[in-house]
PDB file of N, H, CA, C and O in Angstrom:
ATOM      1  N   UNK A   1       6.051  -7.665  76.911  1.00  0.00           N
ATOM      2  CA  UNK A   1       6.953  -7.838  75.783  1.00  0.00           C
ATOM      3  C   UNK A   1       8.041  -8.843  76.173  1.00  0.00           C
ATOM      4  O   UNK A   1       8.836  -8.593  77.079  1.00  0.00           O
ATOM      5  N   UNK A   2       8.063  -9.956  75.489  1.00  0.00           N
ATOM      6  H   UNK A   2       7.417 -10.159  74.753  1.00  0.00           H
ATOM      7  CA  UNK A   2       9.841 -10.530  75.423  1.00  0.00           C
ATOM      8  C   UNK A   2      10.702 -10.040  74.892  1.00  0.00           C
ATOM      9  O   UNK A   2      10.723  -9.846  73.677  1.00  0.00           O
ATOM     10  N   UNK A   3      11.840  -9.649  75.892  1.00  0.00           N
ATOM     11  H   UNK A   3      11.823  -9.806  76.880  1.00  0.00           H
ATOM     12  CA  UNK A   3      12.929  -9.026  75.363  1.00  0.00           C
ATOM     13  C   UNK A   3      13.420  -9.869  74.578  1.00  0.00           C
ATOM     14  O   UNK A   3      13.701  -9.550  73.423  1.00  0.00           O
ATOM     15  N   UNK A   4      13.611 -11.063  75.036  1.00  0.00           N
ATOM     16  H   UNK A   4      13.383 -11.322  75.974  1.00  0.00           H
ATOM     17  CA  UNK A   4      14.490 -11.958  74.279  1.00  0.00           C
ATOM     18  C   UNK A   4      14.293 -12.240  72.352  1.00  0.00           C
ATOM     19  O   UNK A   4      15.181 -12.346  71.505  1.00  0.00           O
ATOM     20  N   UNK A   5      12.953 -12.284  72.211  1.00  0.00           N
ATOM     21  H   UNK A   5      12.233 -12.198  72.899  1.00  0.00           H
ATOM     22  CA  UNK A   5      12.018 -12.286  70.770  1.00  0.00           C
ATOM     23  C   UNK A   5      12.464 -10.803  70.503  1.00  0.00           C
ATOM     24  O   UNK A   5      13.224 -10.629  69.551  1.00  0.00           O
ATOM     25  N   UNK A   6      11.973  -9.450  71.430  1.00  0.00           N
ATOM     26  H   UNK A   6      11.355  -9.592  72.204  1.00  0.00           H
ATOM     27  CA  UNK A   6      12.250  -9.068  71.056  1.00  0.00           C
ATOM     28  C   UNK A   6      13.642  -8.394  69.912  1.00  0.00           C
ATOM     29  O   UNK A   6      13.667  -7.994  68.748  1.00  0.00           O
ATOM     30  N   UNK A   7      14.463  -8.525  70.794  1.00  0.00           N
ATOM     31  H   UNK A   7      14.443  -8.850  71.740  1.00  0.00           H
ATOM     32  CA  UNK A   7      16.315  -8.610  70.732  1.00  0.00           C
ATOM     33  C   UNK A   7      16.391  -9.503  69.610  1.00  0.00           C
ATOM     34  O   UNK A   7      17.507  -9.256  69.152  1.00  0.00           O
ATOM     35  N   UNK A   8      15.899 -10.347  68.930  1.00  0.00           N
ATOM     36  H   UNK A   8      14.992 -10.548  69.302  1.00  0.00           H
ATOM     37  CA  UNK A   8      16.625 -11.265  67.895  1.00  0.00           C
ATOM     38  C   UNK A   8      15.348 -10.440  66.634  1.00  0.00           C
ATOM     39  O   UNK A   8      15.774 -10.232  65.499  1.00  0.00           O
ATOM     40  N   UNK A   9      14.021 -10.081  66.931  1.00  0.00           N
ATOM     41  H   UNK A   9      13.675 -10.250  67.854  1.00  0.00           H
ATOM     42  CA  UNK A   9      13.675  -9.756  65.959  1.00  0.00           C
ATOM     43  C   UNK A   9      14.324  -8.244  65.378  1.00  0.00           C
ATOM     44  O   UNK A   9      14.512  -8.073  64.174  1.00  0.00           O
ATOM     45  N   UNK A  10      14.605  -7.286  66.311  1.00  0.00           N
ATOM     46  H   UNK A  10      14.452  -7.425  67.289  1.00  0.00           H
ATOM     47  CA  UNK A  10      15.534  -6.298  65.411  1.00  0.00           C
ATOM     48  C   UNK A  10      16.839  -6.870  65.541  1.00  0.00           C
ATOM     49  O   UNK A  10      17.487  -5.914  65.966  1.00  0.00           O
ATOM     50  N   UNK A  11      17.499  -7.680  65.457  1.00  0.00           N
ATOM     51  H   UNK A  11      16.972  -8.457  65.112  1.00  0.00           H
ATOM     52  CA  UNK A  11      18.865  -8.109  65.222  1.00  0.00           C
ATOM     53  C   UNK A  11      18.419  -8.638  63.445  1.00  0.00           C
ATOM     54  O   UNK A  11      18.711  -8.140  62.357  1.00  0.00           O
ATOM     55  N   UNK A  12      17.853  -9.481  63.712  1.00  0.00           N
ATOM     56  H   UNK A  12      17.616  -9.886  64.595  1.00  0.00           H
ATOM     57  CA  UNK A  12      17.371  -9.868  61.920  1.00  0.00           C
ATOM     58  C   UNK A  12      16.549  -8.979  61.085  1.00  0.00           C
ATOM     59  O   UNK A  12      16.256  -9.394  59.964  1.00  0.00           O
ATOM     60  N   UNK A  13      16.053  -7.600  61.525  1.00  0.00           N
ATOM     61  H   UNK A  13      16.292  -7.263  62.436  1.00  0.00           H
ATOM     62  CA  UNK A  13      15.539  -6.595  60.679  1.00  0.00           C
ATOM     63  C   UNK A  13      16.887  -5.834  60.307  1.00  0.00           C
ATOM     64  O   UNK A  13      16.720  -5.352  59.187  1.00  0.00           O
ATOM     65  N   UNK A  14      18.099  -5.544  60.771  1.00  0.00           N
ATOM     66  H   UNK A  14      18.235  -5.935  61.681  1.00  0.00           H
ATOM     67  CA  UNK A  14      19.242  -4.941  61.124  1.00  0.00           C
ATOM     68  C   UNK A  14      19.837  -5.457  60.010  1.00  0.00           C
ATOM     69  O   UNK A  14      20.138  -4.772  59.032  1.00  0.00           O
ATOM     70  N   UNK A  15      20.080  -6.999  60.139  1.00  0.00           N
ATOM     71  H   UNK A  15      19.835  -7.555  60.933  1.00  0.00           H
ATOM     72  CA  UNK A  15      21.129  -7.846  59.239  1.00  0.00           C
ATOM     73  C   UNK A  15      20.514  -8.098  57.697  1.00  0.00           C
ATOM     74  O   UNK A  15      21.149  -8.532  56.736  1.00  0.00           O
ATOM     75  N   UNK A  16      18.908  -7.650  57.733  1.00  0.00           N
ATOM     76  H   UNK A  16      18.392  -7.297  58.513  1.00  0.00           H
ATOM     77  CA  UNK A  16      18.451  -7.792  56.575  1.00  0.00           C
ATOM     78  C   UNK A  16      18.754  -6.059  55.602  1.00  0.00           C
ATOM     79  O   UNK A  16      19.077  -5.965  54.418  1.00  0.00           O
ATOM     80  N   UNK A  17      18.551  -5.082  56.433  1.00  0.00           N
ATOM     81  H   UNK A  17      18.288  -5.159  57.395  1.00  0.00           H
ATOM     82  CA  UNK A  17      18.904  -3.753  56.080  1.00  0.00           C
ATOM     83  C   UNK A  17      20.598  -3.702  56.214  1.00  0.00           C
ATOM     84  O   UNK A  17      21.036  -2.591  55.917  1.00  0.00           O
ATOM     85  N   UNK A  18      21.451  -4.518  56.535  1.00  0.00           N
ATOM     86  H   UNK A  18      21.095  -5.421  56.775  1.00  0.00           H
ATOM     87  CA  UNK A  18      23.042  -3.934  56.168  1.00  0.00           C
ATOM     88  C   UNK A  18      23.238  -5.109  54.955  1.00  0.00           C
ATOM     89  O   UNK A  18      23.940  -4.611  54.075  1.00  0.00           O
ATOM     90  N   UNK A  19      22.923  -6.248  54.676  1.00  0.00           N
ATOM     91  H   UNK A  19      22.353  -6.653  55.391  1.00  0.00           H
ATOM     92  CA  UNK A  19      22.940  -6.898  53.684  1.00  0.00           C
ATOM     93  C   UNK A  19      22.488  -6.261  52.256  1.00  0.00           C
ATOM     94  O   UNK A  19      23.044  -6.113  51.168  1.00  0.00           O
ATOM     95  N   UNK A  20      21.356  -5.992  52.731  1.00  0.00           N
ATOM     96  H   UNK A  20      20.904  -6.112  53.615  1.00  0.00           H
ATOM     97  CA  UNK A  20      20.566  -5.211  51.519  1.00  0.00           C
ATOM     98  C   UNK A  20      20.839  -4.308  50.621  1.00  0.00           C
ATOM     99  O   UNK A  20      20.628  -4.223  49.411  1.00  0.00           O
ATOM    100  N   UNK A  21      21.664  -3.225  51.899  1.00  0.00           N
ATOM    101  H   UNK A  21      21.836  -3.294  52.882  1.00  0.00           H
ATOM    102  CA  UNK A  21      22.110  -2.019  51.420  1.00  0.00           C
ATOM    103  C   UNK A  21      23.423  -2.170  51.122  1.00  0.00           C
ATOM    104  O   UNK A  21      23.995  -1.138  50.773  1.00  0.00           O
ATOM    105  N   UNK A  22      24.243  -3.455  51.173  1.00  0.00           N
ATOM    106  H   UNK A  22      23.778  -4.293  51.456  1.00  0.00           H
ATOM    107  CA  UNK A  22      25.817  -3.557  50.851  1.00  0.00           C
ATOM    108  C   UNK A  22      25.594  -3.924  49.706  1.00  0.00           C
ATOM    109  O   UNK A  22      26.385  -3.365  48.946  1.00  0.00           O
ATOM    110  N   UNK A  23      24.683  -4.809  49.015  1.00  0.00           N
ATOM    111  H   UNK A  23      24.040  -5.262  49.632  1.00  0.00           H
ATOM    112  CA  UNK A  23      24.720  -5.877  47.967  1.00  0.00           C
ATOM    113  C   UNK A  23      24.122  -4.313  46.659  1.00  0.00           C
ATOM    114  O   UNK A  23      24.686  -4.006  45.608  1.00  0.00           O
ATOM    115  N   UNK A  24      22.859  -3.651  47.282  1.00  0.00           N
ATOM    116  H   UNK A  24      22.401  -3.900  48.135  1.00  0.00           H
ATOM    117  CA  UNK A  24      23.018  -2.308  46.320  1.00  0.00           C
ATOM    118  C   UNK A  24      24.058  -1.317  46.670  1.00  0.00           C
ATOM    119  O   UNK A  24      24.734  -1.093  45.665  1.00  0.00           O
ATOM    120  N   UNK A  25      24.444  -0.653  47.660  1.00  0.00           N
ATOM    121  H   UNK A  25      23.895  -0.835  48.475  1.00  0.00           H
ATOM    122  CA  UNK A  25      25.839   0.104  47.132  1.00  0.00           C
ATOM    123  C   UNK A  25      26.969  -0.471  46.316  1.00  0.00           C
ATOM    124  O   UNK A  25      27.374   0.237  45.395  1.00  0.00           O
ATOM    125  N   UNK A  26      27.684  -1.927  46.553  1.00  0.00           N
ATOM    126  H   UNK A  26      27.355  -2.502  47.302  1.00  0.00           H
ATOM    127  CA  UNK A  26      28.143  -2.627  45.384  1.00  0.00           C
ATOM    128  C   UNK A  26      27.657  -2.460  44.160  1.00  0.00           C
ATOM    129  O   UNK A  26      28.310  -1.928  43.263  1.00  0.00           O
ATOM    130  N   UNK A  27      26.619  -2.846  44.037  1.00  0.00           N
ATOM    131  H   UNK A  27      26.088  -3.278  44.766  1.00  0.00           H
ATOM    132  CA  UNK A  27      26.092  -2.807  42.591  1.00  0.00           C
ATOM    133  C   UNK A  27      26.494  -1.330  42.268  1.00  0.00           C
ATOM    134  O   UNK A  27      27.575  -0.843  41.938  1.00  0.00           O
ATOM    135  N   UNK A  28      25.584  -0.925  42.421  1.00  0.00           N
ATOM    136  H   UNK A  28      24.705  -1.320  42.689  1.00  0.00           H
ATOM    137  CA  UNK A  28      25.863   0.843  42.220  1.00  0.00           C
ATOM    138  C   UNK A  28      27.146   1.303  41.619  1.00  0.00           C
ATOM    139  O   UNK A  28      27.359   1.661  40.461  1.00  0.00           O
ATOM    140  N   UNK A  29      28.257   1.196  43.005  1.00  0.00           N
ATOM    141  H   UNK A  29      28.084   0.905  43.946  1.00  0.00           H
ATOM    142  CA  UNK A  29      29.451   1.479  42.331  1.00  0.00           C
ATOM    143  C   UNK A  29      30.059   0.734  41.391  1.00  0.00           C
ATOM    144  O   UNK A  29      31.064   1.260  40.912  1.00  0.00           O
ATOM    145  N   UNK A  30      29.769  -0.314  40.980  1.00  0.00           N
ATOM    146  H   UNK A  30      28.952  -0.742  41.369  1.00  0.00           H
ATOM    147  CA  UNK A  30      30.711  -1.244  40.273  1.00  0.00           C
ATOM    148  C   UNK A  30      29.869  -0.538  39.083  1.00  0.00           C
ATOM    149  O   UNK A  30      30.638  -0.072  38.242  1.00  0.00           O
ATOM    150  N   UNK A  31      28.419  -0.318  38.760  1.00  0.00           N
ATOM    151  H   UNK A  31      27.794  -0.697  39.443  1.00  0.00           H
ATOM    152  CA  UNK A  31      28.207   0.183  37.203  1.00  0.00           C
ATOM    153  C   UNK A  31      28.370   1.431  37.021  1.00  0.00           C
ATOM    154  O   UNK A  31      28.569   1.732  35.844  1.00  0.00           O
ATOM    155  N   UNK A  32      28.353   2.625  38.065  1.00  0.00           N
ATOM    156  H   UNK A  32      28.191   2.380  39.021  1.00  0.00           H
ATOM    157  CA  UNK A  32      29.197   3.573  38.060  1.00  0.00           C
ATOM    158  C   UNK A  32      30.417   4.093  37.661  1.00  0.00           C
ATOM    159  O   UNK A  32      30.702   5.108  37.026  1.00  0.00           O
ATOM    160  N   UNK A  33      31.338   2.874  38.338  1.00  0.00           N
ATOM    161  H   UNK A  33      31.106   2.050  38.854  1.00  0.00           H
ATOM    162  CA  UNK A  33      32.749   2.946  37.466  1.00  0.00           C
ATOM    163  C   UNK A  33      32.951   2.233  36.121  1.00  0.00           C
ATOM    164  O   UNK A  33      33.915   2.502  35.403  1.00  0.00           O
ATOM    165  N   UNK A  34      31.964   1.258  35.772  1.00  0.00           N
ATOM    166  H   UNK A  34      31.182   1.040  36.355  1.00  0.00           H
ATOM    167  CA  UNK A  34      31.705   0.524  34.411  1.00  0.00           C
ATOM    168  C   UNK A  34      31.299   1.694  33.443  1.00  0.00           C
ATOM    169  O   UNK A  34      31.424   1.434  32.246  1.00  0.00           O
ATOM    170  N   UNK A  35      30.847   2.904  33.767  1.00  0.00           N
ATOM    171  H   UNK A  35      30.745   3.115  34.739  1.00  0.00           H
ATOM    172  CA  UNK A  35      29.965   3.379  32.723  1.00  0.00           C
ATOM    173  C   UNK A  35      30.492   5.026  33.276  1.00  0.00           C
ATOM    174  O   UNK A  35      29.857   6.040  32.988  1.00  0.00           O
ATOM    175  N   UNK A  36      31.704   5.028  34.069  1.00  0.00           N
ATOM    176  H   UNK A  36      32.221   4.204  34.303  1.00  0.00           H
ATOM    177  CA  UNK A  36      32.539   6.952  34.173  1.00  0.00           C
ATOM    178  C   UNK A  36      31.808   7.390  34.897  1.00  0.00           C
ATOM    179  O   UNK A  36      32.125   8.574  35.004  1.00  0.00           O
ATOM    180  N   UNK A  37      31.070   7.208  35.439  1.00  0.00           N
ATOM    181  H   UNK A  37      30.813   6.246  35.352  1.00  0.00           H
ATOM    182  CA  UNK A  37      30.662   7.861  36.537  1.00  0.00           C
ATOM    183  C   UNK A  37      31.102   8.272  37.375  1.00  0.00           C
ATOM    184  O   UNK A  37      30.711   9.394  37.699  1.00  0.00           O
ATOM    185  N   UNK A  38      32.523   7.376  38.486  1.00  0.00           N
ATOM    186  H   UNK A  38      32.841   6.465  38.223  1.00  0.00           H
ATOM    187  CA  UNK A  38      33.288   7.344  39.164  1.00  0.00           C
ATOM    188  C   UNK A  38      34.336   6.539  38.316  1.00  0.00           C
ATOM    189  O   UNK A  38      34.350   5.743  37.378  1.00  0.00           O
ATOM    190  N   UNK A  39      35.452   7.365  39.399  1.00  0.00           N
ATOM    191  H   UNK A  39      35.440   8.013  40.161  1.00  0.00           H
ATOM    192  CA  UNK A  39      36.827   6.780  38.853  1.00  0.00           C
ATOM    193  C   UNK A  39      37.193   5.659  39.592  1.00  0.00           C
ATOM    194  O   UNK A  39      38.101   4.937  39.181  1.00  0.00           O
ATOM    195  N   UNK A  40      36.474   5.365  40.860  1.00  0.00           N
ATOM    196  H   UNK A  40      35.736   5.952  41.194  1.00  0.00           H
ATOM    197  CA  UNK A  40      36.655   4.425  42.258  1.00  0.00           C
ATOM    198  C   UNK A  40      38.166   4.814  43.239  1.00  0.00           C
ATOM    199  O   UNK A  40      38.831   4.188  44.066  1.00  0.00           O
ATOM    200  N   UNK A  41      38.240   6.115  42.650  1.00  0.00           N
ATOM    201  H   UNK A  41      37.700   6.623  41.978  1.00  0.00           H
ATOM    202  CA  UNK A  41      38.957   6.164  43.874  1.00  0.00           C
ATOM    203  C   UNK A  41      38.326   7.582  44.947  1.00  0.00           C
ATOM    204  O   UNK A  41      39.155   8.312  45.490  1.00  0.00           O
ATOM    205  N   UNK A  42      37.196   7.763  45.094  1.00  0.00           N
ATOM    206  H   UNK A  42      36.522   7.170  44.653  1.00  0.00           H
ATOM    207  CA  UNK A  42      36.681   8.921  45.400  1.00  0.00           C
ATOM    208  C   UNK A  42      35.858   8.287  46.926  1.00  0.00           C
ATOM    209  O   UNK A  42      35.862   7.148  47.393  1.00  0.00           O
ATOM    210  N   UNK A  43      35.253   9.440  47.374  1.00  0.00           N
ATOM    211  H   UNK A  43      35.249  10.365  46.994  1.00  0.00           H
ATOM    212  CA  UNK A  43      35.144   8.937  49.060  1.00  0.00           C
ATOM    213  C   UNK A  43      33.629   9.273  48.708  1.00  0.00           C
ATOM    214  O   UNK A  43      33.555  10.476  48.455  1.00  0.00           O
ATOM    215  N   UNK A  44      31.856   8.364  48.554  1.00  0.00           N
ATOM    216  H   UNK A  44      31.917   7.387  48.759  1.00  0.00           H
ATOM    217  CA  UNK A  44      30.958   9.358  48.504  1.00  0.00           C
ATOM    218  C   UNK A  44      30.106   9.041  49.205  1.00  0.00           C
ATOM    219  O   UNK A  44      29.903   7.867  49.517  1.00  0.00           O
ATOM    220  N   UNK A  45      29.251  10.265  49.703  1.00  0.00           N
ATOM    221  H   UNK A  45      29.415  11.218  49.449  1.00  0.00           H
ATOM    222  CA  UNK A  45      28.369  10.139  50.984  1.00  0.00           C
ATOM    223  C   UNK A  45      27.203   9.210  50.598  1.00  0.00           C
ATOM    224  O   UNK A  45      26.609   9.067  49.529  1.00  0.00           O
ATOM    225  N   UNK A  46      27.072   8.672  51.703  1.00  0.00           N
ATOM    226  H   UNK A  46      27.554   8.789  52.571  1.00  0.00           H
ATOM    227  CA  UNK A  46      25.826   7.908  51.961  1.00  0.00           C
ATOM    228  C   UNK A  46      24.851   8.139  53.039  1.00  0.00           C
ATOM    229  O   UNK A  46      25.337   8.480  54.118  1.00  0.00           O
ATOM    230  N   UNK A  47      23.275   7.994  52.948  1.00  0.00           N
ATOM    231  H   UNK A  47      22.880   7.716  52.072  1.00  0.00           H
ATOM    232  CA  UNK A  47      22.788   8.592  54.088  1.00  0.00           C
ATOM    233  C   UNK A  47      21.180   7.413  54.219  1.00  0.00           C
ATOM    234  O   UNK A  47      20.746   7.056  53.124  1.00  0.00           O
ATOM    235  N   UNK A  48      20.534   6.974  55.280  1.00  0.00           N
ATOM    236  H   UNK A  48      20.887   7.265  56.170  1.00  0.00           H
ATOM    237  CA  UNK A  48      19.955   6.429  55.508  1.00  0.00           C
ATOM    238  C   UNK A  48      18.811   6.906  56.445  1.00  0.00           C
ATOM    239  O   UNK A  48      19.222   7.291  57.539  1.00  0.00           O
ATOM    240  N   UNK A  49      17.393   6.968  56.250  1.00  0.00           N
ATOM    241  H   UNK A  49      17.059   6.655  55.361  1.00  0.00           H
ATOM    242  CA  UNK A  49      16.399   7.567  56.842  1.00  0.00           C
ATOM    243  C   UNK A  49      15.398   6.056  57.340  1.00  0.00           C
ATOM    244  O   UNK A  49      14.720   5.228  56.731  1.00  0.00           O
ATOM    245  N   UNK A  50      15.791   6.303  58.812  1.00  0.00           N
ATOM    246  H   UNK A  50      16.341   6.975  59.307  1.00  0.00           H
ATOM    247  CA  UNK A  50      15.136   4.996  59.080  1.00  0.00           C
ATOM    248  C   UNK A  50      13.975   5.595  60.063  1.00  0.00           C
ATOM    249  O   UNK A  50      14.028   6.530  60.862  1.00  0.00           O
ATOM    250  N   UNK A  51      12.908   4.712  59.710  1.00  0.00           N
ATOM    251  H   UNK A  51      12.866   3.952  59.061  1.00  0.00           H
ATOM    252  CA  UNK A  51      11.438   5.186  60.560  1.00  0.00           C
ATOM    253  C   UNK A  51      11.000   3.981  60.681  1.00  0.00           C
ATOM    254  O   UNK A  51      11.087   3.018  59.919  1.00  0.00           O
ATOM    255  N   UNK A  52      10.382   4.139  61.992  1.00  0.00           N
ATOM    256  H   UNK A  52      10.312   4.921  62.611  1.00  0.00           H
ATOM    257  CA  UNK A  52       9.628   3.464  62.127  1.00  0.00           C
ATOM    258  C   UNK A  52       8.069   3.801  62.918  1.00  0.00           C
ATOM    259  O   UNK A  52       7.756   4.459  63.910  1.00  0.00           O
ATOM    260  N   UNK A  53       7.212   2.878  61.789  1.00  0.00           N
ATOM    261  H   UNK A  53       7.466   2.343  60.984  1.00  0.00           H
ATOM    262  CA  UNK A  53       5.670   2.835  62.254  1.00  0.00           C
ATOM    263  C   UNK A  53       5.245   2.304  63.821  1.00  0.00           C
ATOM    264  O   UNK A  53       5.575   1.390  64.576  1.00  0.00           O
ATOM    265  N   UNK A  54       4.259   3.514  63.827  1.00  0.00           N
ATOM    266  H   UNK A  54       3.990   4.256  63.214  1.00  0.00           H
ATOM    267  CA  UNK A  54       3.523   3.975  65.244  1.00  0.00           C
ATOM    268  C   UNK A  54       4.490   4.244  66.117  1.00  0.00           C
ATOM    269  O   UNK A  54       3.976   4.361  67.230  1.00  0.00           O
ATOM    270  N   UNK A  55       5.514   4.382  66.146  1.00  0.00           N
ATOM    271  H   UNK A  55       5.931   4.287  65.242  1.00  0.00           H
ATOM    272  CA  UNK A  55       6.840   5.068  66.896  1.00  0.00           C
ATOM    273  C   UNK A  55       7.331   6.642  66.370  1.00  0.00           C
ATOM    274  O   UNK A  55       7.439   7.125  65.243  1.00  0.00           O
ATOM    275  N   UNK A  56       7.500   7.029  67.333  1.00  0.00           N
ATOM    276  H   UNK A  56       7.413   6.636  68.249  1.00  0.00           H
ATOM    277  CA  UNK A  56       7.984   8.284  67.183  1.00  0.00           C
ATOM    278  C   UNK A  56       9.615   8.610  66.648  1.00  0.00           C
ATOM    279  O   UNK A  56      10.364   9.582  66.745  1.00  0.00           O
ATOM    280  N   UNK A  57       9.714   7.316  66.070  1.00  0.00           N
ATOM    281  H   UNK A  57       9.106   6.526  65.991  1.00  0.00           H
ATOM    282  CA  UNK A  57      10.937   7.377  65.686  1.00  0.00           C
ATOM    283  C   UNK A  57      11.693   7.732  64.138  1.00  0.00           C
ATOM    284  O   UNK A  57      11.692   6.773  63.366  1.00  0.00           O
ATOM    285  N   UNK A  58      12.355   9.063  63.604  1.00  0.00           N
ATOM    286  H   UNK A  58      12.356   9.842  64.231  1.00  0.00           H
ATOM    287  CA  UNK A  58      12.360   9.369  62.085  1.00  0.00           C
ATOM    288  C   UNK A  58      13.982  10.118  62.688  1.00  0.00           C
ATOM    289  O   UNK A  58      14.158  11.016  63.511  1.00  0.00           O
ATOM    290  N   UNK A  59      14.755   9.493  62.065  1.00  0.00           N
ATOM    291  H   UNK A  59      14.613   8.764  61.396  1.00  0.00           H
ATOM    292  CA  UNK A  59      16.421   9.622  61.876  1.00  0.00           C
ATOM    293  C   UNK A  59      16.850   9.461  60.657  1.00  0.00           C
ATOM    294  O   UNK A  59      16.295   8.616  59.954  1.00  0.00           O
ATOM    295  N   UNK A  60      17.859  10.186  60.180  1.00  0.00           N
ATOM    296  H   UNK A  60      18.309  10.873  60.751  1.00  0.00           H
ATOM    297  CA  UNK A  60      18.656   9.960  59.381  1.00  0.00           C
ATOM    298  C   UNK A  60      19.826  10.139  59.497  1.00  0.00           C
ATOM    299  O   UNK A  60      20.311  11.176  59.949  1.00  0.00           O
ATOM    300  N   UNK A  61      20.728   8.755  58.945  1.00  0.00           N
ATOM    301  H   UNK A  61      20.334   7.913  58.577  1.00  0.00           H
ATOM    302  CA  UNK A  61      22.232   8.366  59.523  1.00  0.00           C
ATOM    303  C   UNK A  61      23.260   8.886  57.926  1.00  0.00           C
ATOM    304  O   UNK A  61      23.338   8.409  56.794  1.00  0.00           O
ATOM    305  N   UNK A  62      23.734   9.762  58.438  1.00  0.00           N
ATOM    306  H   UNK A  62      23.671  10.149  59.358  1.00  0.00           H
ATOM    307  CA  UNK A  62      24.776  10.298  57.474  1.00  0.00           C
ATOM    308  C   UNK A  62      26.182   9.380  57.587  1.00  0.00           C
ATOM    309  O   UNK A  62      26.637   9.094  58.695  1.00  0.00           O
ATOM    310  N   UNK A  63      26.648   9.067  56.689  1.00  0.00           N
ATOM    311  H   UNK A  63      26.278   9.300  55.790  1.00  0.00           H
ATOM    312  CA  UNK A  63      27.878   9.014  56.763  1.00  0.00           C
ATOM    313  C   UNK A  63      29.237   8.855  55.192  1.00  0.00           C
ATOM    314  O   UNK A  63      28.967   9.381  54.112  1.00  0.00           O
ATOM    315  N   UNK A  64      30.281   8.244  55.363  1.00  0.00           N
ATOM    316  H   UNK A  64      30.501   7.817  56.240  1.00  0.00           H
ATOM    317  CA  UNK A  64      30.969   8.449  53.832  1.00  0.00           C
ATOM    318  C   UNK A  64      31.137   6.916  53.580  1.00  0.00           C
ATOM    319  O   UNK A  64      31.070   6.067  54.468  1.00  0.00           O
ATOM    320  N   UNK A  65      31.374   6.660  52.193  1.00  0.00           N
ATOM    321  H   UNK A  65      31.428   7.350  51.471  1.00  0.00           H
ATOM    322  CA  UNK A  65      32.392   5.383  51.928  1.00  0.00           C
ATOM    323  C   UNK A  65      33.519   5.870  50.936  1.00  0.00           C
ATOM    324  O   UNK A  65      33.446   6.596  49.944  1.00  0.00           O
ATOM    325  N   UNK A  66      34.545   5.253  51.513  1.00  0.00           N
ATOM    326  H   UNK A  66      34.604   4.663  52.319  1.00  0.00           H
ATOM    327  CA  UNK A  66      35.877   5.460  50.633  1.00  0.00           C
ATOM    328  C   UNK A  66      36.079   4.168  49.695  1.00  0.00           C
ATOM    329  O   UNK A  66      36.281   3.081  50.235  1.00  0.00           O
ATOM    330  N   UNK A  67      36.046   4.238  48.810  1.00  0.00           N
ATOM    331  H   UNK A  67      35.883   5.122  48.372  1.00  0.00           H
ATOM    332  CA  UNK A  67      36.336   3.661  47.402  1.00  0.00           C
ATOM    333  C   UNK A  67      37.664   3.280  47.428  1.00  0.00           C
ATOM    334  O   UNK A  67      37.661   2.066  47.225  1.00  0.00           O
ATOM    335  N   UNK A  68      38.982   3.736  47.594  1.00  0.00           N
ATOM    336  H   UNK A  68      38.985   4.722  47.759  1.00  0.00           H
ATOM    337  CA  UNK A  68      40.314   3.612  48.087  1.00  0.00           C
ATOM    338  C   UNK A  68      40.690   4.145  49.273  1.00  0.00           C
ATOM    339  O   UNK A  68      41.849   4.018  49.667  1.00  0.00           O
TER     340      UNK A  68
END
């Protein structure tokens, strides 16, 4: 294995999954508070189940976002 290939190919699987998921939680909340859903000043959980194939690998990353 090259580490080096390796190391940049999950660096750009990484930056494609925090892009991804910023540009839809934005969305989300902005038509949320467009349409009462939220008031935007509320703190709400977010959680992420990352796996990966032929690896023994299945996590899920809890955490919050604060709105204000």
């Amino acid at each position: 294995m090259n580490e080096e290939t390796f190391n940049i190919e999950v660096r750009k699987f990484l930056k494609k999954v925090g892009v991804t998921s910023q540009r839809e939680i934005e969305k989300a909340v902005r038509e949320a508070i467009e349409d009462g859903r939220l008031t935007g000043d509320e703190t709400i959980k977010a959680n992420v189940k990352l796996t990966v194939e032929k690896l023994d690998v299945d996590v899920d990353i809890d955490g919050a976002i604060e709105l204000e």
